[in-house]
N, C-alpha and C positions, 0 to 999 in steps of 0.2 A: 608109310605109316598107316595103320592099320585102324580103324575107327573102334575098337575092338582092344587094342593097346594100353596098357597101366597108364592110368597117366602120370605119375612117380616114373616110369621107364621114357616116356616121352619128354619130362621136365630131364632127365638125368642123360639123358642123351643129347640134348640143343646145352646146357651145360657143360660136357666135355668138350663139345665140339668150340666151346666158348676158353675151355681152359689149357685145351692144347695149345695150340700158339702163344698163348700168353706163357706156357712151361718151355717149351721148346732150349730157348737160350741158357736156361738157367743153369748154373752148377746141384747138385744137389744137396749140398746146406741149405742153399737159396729155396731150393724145394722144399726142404722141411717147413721153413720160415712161414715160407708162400699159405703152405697147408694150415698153418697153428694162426695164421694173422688173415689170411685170403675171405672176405666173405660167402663169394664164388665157392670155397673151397670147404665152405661149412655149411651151406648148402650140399654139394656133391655128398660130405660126412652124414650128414642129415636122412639122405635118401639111402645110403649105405648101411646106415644102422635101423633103418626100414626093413629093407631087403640087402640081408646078407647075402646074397644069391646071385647081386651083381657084381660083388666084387671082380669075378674074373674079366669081364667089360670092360671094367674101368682100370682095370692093372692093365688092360690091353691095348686101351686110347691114351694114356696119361704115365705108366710103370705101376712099381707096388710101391708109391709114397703114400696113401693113406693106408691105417693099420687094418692087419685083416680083420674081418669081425669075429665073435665066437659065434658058432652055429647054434 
C-alpha cells in the first residue's frame, strides 16, 4: 500500500477482503439480500458510486452483485 493511494481505494479494499468470506457460502438470492440489508455492503455501494471506476475490482473480489454504475 502505497502512502500515495486514495484512501476510498484503501477503505474499499480491507472491505472486500472483509466481505469475501462472509459471501463465499452464499446462494445467490442470499447475495442479493446480503447487498440490500449488509451494512458492510452499503459501504462497498457507497464507495462504488464515488468511483464508478472500481467497479471491475470488486465484480473481481466479490462477482457482479452490486449494480454497475452509470459512467
Amino acid at each position: 500500500m502505497s502512502q500515495n493511494e486514495d484512501p476510498d481505494h484503501l477503505q474499499l479494499t480491507s472491505l472486500l477482503q472483509q466481505a469475501k468470506p462472509l459471501m463465499e457460502p452464499m446462494f445467490p438470492d442470499q447475495r442479493k439480500k446480503w447487498v440490500a440489508d449488509s451494512p458492510l455492503a452499503q459501504e462497498i455501494s457507497a464507495i462504488l458510486a464515488k468511483h464508478p471506476e472500481y467497479y471491475d475490482e470488486i465484480s473481481a473480489h466479490v462477482g457482479s452483485i452490486f449494480p454497475k454504475p452509470k459512467s
